[in-house]
C-alpha positions in Angstrom: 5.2 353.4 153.4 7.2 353.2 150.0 11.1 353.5 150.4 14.0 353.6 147.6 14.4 349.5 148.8 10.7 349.0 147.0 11.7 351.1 144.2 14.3 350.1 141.6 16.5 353.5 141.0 17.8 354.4 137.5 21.4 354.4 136.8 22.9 358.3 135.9 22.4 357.4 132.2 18.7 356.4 132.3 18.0 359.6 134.3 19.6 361.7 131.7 17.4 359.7 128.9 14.1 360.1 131.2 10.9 362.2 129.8 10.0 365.0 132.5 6.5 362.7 132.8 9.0 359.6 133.7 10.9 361.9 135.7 7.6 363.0 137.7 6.1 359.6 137.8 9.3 357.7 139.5 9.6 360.9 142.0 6.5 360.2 143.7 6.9 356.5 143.4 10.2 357.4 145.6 8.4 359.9 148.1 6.0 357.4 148.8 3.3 359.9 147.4 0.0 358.9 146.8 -2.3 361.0 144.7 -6.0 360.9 145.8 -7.2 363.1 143.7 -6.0 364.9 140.8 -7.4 366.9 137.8 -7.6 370.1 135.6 -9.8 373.0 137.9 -11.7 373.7 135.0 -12.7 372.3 131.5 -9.6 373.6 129.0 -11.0 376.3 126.6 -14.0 376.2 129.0 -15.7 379.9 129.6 -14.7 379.3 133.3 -11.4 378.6 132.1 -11.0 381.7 130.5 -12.4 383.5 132.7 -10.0 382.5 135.4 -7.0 383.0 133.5 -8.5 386.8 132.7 -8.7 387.6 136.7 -5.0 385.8 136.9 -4.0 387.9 134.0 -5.4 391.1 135.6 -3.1 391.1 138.7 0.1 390.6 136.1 -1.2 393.4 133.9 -1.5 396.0 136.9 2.1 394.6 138.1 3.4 395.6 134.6 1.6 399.2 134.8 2.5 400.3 138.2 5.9 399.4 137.8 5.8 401.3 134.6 4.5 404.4 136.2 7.0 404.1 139.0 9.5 404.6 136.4 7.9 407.3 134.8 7.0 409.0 138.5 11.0 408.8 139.0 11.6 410.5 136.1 9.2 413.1 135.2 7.5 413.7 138.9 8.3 417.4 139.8 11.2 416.1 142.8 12.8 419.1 143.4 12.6 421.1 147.1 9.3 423.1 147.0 9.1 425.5 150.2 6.3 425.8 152.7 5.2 428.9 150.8 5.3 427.8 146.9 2.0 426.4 145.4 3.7 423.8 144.2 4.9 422.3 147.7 1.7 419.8 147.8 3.3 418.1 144.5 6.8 418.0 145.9 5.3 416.6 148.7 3.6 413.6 147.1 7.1 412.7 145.5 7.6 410.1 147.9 4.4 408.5 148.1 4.0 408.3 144.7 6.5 406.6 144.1 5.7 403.9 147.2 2.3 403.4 146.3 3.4 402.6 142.8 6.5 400.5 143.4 5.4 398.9 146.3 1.6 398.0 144.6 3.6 396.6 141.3 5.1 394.2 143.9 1.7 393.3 145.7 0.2 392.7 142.8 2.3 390.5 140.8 2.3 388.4 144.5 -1.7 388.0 144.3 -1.0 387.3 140.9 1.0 384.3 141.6 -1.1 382.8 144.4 -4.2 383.4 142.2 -2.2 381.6 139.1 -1.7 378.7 141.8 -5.0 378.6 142.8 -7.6 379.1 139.8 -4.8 377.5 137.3 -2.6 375.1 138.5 -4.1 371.4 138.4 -6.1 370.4 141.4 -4.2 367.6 143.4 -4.6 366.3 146.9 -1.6 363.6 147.7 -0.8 362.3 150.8 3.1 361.3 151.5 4.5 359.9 155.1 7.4 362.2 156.2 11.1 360.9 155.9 14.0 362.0 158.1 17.7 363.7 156.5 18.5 364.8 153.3 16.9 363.8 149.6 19.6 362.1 147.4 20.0 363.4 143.7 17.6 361.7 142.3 14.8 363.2 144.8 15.8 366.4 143.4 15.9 365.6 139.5 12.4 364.3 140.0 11.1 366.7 142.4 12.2 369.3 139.5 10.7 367.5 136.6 7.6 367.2 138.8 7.2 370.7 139.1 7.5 371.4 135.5 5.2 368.3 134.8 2.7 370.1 136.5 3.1 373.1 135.0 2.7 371.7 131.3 -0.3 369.6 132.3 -2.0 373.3 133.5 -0.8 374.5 129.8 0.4 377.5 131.6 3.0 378.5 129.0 1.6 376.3 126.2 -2.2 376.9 126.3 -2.2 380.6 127.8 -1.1 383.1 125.7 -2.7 386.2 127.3 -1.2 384.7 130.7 1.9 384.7 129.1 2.1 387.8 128.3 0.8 389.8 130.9 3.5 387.5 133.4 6.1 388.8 131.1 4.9 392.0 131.5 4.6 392.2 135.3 8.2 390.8 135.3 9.5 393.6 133.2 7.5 395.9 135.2 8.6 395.2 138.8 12.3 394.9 136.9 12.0 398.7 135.6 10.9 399.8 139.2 13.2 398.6 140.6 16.3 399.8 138.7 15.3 403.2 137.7 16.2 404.9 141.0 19.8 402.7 140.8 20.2 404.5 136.5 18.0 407.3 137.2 21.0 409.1 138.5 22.5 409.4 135.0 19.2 410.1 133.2 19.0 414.4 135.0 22.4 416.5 134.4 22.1 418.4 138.1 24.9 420.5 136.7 23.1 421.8 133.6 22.0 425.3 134.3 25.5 425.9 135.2 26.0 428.8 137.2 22.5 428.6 138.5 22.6 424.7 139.1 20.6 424.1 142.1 23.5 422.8 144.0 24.9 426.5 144.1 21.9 428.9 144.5 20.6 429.8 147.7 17.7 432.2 148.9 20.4 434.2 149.5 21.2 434.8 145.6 20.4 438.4 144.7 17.0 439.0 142.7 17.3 439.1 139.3 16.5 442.7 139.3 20.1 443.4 141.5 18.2 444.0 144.9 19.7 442.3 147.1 18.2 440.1 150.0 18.1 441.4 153.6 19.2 439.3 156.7 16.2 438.8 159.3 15.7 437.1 162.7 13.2 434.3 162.7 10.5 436.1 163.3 11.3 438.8 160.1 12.9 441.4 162.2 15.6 442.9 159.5 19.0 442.7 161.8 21.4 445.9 162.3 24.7 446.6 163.5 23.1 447.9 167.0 21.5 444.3 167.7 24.8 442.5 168.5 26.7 442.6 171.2 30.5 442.2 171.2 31.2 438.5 170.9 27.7 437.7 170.4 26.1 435.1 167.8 22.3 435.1 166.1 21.2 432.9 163.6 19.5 434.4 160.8 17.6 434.5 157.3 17.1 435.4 154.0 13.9 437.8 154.0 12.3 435.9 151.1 9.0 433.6 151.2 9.9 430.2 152.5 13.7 431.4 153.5 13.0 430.6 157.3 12.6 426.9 156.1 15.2 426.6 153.7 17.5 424.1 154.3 20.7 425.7 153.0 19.8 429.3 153.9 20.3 429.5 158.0 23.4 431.2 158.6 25.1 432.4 161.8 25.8 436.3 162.1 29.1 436.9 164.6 29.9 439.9 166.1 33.8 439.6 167.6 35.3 441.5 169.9 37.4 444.6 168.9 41.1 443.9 168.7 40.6 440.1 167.9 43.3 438.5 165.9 41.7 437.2 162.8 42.5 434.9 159.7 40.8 435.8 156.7 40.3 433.4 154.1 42.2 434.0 150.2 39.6 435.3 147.7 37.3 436.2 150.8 38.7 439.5 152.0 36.0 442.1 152.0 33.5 439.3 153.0 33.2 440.6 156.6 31.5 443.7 157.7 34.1 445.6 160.5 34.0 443.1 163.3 30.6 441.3 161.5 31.1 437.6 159.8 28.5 435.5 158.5 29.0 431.8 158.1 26.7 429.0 156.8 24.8 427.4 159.6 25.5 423.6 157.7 28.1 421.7 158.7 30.2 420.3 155.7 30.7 417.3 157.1 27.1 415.3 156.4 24.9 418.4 156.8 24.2 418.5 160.5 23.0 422.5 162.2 26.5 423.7 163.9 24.5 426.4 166.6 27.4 425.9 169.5 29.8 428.6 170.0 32.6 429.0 172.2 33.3 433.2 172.4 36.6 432.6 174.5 38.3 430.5 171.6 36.3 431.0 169.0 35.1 427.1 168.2 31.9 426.7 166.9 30.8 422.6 167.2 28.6 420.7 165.6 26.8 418.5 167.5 26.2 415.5 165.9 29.5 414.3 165.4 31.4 416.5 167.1 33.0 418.9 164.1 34.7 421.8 165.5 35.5 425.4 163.1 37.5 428.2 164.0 35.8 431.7 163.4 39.5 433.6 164.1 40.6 431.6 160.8 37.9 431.9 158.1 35.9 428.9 159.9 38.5 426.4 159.3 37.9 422.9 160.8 40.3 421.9 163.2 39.2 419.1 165.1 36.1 416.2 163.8 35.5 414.4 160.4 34.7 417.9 158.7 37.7 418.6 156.1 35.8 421.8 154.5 35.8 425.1 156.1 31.9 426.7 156.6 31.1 428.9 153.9 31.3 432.2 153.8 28.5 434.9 153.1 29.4 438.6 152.3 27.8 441.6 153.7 27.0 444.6 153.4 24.0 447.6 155.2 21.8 448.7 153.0 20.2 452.9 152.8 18.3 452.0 156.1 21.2 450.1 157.8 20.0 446.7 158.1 22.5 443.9 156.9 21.9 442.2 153.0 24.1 439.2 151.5 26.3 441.4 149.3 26.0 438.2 147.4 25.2 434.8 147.4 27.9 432.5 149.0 30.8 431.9 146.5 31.0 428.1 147.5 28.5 425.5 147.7 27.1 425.2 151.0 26.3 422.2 153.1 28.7 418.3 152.7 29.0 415.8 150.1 29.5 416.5 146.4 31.9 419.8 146.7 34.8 417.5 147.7 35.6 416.2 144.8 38.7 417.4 144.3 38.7 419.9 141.4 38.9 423.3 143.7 42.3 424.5 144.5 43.3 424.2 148.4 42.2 426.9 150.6 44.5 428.8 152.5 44.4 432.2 155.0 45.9 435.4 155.6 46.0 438.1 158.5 43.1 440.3 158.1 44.1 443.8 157.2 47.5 441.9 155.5 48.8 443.1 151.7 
C-alpha cells in the first residue's frame, strides 16, 4: 500500500506551477491507485466513435427540446378553467400533464444523457486503490480535481466533440428555461387586461350579454321561488347555465330570515336583498374553503376548515377566524314567473387572496330600512 511517507509532497508553490497531467499523475501516486487498465473506448474519429457520441448527443438534444416546449406549453397551452360541459375541458385538462411529461422528460433525459456520456465516452479505466481511514489533506483534493478534468481532456469531450458540445449546452439551457418559466411566467399574462370582464371578477352569474339575466336553481335545475324556503331556512344554489353546478366560484347560499329580524346592511349594498331573502357567496374569503354551516339562532355561518365564522344579521361580516373579508354579496330579484335571478353579478370579487390588497375603501354597515 502507497502512503504520503513513500511519496515526496510538493510545497504550495510547486502545486500552484503543476500541469493538470502532473496534478493527476501525483494524485494517484498519493491514493495508492493503481491503474490496470486504461484506454480510449473507441478509436478517435473512428465510425464507432462517432456513432457513440451521436446516441450521447441524442439524449442532450431531446433535454434541450422538452424543456423548450415546457416553456412554450406554460405559456401558450390554453390554462384557463374549462367546465365539465365546454368542448374545450379535455385541453384544459391536459394542462397539467403536459407540462409534467415535458418538464419532467427534459430532466430524465439529460440524466441518461450523462450516464451514457460516462459510459460510451469517458476513457475506459479499471484502477484498484486500498481504502484509507479520515479526511483527504489539500493536496488529495487539488489532485483529485485535476484528475477529473485530466480525464475529461484525454476523452476530448470539450476539445474533440463539437456536436456533444453543443447539444450539452443546449440541454442545459433547456432544463434552465423549464425550470424558471413557471417562477417569470407570472409577469409574462396581464390577468387584469380585459378589465371589467377580467376573469378574476366574472362569474356564471354575470348577466348574458343579451341583458337576460341568469336564474337561481337547486342542484338538480329546479329554478327556486319564494314558496321553497322556510323562515330561517338556508339552500345552496346555482347559476342555471351549462357547467354552473361545477363552477368553483358560483355556489351561493340563499337565506330566508325570520320576519322582524334586526339586520345590518352593508354600504353600497342596500337593495341587494329580496324582503327577508339574502344571497351570499358559498366561498370563504379566507383561502377559499365551502362555508355550508349555519347557526339560525345567531345567525353565524362557519367555515369548516379553519374555523371562519360570518354574521348574516351584519352583511356577512367575519367576526371570529383568520377571514378579514366579509362573503360577497349577490343581488336578487323574481323574474315574470316568480323564480329568483342574480339581479347582477356580485359587485366584489368572490372567493380569498388577491382582493386584499389594499386599494378598496373599508367596508362598513347600516340598519336595514335606515336613511
Amino acid at each position: 500500500m502507497t502512503s504520503h511517507s513513500d511519496v515526496e509532497i510538493p510545497g504550495d508553490a510547486e502545486l500552484a506551477q503543476m500541469s493538470n497531467d502532473e496534478l493527476a499523475r501525483l494524485g494517484s501516486r498519493l491514493d495508492g491507485v493503481e491503474l490496470v487498465e486504461y484506454g480510449e473506448r473507441y478509436v478517435p474519429g473512428s465510425p464507432a466513435d462517432k456513432r457513440a457520441e451521436r446516441k450521447v448527443a441524442f439524449w442532450f438534444l431531446l433535454a434541450g427540446l422538452l424543456g423548450v416546449l415546457a416553456a412554450v406549453a406554460f405559456i401558450w397551452w390554453p390554462a384557463g378553467y374549462e367546465d365539465a360541459y365546454s368542448d374545450r375541458q379535455w385541453l384544459y385538462a391536459l394542462y397539467t400533464p403536459v407540462l409534467g411529461v415535458t418538464l419532467g422528460g427534459c430532466i430524465l433525459a439529460l440524466g441518461i444523457g450523462v450516464v451514457a456520456m460516462a459510459k460510451k465516452l469517458m476513457p475506459h479505466e479499471v484502477a484498484v486503490q486500498a481504502r484509507h481511514e479520515g479526511g483527504s489533506a489539500e493536496v488529495d483534493r487539488r489532485t483529485l480535481v485535476a484528475e477529473v478534468m485530466d480525464a475529461g481532456d484525454k476523452a476530448g469531450l470539450i476539445k474533440r466533440r463539437g456536436v456533444l458540445k453543443g447539444s450539452l449546452v443546449l440541454a442545459g439551457g433547456g432544463l434552465t428555461l423549464g425550470a424558471a418559466i413557471p417562477i417569470l411566467g407570472g409577469f409574462i399574462k396581464n390577468p387584469w387586461a380585459e378589465g371589467p370582464e377580467s376573469q378574476l371578477w366574472v362569474t356564471p352569474w354575470a348577466p348574458a350579454p343579451d341583458g337576460t339575466k341568469v336564474r337561481m336553481v337547486q342542484v338538480d335545475g329546479t329554478p327556486v321561488s319564494p314558496a321553497d324556503l322556510e323562515a330561517g331556512a338556508m339552500a345552496t344554489v346555482f347559476p342555471a347555465v351549462p357547467g354552473g353546478g361545477k363552477a368553483s366560484d358560483a355556489a351561493v347560499m340563499l337565506f330566508r330570515l325570520r320576519p322582524g329580524q334586526a339586520v345590518s346592511i352593508r354600504d353600497g349594498q342596500q337593495g341587494f336583498e329580496y324582503g327577508d331573502y339574502y344571497a351570499y357567496s358559498k366561498i370563504c374569503t379566507h383561502v377559499g374553503c365551502p362555508v355550508s354551516l349555519y347557526e339560525q339562532q345567531t345567525g353565524r355561518i362557519l367555515c369548516p376548515c379553519h374555523q371562519s365564522q360570518f354574521d348574516v344579521f351584519d352583511g356577512a361580516r367575519p367576526v371570529f377566524g383568520p377571514a378579514t373579508r366579509p362573503l360577497p354579496q349577490l343581488p336578487l330579484e323574481l323574474d315574470d314567473e316568480g323564480y329568483f335571478v342574480a339581479a347582477s353579478d356580485f359587485v366584489e370579487a368572490v372567493g380569498p387572496g388577491f382582493w386584499e390588497n389594499g386599494k378598496f375603501p373599508a367596508w362598513g354597515s347600516t340598519p336595514k330600512g335606515s336613511s
